[in-house]
N, C-alpha and C positions, 0 to 999 in steps of 0.2 A: 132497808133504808140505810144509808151511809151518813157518818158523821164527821166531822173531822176532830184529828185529836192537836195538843202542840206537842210537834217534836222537834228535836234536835241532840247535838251532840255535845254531853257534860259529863260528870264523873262517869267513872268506869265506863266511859262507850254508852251511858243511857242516850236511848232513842225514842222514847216519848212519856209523854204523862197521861194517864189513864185519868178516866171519868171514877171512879173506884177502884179501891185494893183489893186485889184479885187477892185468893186463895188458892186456885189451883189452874195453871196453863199447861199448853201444849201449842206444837207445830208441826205443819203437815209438811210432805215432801219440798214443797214450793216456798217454806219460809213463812206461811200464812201465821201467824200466834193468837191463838183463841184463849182466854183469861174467863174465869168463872168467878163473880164477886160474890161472898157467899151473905156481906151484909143486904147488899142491895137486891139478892137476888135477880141478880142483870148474867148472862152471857154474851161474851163481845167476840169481834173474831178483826183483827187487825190486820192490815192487808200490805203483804210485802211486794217491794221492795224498802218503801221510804216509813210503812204505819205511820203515815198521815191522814187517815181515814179508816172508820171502823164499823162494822155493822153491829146491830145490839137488841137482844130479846131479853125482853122480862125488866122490870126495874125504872121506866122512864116510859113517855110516850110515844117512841116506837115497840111497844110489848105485842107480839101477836101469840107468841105461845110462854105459858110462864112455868121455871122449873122452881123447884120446894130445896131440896139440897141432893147438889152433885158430886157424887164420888170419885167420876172416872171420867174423863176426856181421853179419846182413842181416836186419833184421824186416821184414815185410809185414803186410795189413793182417789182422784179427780174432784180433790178438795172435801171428801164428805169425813162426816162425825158422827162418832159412839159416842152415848151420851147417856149413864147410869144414873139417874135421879132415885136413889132410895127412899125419897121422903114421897112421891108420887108412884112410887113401887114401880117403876118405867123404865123399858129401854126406849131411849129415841137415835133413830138414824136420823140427821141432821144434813142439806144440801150446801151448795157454793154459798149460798146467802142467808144460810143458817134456818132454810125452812124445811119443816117436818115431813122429812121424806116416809118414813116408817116409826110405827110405834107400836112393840109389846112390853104389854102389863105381865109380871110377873104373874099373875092368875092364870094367865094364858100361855106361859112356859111349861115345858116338860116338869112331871113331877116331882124329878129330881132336882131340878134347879128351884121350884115354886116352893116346896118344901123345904128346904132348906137355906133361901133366902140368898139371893145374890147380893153382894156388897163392894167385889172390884170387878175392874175388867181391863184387859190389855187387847188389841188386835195386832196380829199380821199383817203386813203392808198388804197381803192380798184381800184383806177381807176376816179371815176366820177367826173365832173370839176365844180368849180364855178368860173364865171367870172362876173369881174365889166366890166359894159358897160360906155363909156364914157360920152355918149351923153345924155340920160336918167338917169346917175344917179344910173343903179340898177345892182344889182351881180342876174346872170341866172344861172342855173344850167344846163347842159351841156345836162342833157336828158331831159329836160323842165317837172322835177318834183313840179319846183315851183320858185318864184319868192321873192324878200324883195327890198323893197323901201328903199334906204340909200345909203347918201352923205360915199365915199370910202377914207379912209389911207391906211390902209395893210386891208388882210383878210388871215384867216389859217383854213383850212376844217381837219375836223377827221370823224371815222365814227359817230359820236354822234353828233356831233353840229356845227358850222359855228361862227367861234370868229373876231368878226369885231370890227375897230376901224376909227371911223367919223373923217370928216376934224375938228371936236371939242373937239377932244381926250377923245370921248365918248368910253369905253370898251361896247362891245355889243358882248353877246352869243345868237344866236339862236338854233332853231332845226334846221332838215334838211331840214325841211319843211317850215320854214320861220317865224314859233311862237316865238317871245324872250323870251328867259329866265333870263336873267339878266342885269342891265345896269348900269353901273358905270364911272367917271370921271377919269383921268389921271388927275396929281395936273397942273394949269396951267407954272408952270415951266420946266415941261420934256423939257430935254436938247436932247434926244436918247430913242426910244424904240425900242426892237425887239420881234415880236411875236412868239410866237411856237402854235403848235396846240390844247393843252390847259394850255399853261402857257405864262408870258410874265415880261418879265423884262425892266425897263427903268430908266434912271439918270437924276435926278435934280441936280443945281449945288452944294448939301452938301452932296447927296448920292444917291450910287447906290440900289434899292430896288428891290426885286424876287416875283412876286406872282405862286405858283408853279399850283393852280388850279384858269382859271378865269373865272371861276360859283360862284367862294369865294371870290372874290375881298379884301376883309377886311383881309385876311390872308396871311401876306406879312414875307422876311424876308429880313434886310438889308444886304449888302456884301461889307466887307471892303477890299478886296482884289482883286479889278480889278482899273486897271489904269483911273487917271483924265480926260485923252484925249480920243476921240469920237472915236469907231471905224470907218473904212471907207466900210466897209463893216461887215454883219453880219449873225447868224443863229441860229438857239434856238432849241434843241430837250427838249425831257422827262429829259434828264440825265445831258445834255453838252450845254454850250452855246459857239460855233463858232466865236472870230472874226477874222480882219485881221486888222492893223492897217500901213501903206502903203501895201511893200510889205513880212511883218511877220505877218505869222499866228500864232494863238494860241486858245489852248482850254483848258474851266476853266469849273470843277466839279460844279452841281447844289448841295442845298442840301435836 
């Protein structure tokens, strides 16, 4: 079911006001922005180009499937969604209109991943998943192509490489295969960072800084034109970085 939201165009380029403050977004090939409010226990998915209309499970009287609390939003392509509900121990594959395509219970995953407790997850635009396990410490790849030993922050899969960032705010690209390819610090002051799949921006408290490729680490640019206060939720493509600050969204041109 579709709802309509109010949007329009006010600070920073926001483009509409959400029914709740999301805690964690994302956007799919197409622009689509799905938002996970983690008070209301609502999932929305805002439909580009205008998010003037949203579809919405959990939280309100369109609920037909309800999630506990979500870790991870991974879109893939022809609109569908990974959807890590740790509190319901679930993976859910998620369709164009947010209905439950597929769903495995952690109980029902390989031993290694059941026993050791999945907690994040990132997909490749084709489909294939990598997940940090809690217990042990390591991101598995969904069809157990291969394996990397490392403490987890965020992680973002592309088809090329595996951009991971350590509870030491170490910037790490791998391959697919688990070889690094580069490793670099975040300054110890990062205030906020959000990853995208090869790029990744985050704020100290004098500035906000972009690195658009993070194989380059050194090749940053500063942006004076996003506000002092933290988003509360966030998202990073190629082009557009996502946030939401309660309950107003906004999105701000890379360059």
């Amino acid at each position: 079911m579709r709802w309509w939201v109010c949007s329009g165009c006010l600070l920073w380029a926001q483009v509409a006001t959400l029914p709740c403050a999301p805690t964690r977004l994302a956007v799919d090939e197409l622009g689509h922005l799905y938002a996970w409010c983690d008070a209301e226990k609502a999932l929305l998915k805002l439909w580009a180009p205008r998010y003037d209309s949203l579809t919405r499970i959990g939280g309100g009287p369109a609920s037909r499937e309800g999630f506990f609390a979500l870790n991870s939003l991974a879109p893939i392509g022809n609109q569908q969604l990974y959807v890590l509900d740790v509190g319901r121990q679930t993976l859910f594959l998620l369709g164009t209109n947010l209905q439950v395509l597929q769903k495995i219970r952690f109980e029902d995953m390989a031993p290694e991943l059941r026993q050791s407790f999945p907690t994040y997850l990132s997909a490749m635009p084709g489909g294939d998943l990598f997940i940090a396990l809690r217990e042990t410490q390591e991101i598995v790849r969904m069809d157990a192509f291969g394996q990397i030993l490392v403490r987890i922050q965020d992680l973002q899969a592309s088809e090329t490489s595996l951009t991971v960032l350590d509870q030491d705010y170490q910037l790490k690209v791998f391959d697919p295969w688990g070889s690094l390819l580069t490793a670099s610090p975040l300054p110890p002051t990062t205030q906020f960072y959000v990853l995208g799949r090869h790029n990744l921006l985050y704020k100290t408290p004098t500035e906000w800084v972009y690195i658009p490729e993070t194989r380059q680490p050194d090749q940053k640019y500063l942006l004076s034109d996003l506000p002092n206060d933290l988003p509360t939720a966030s998202y990073l493509t190629s082009t557009h970085f996502y946030y939401a600050m309660g309950r107003a969204l906004f999105v701000h041109s890379l360059p």
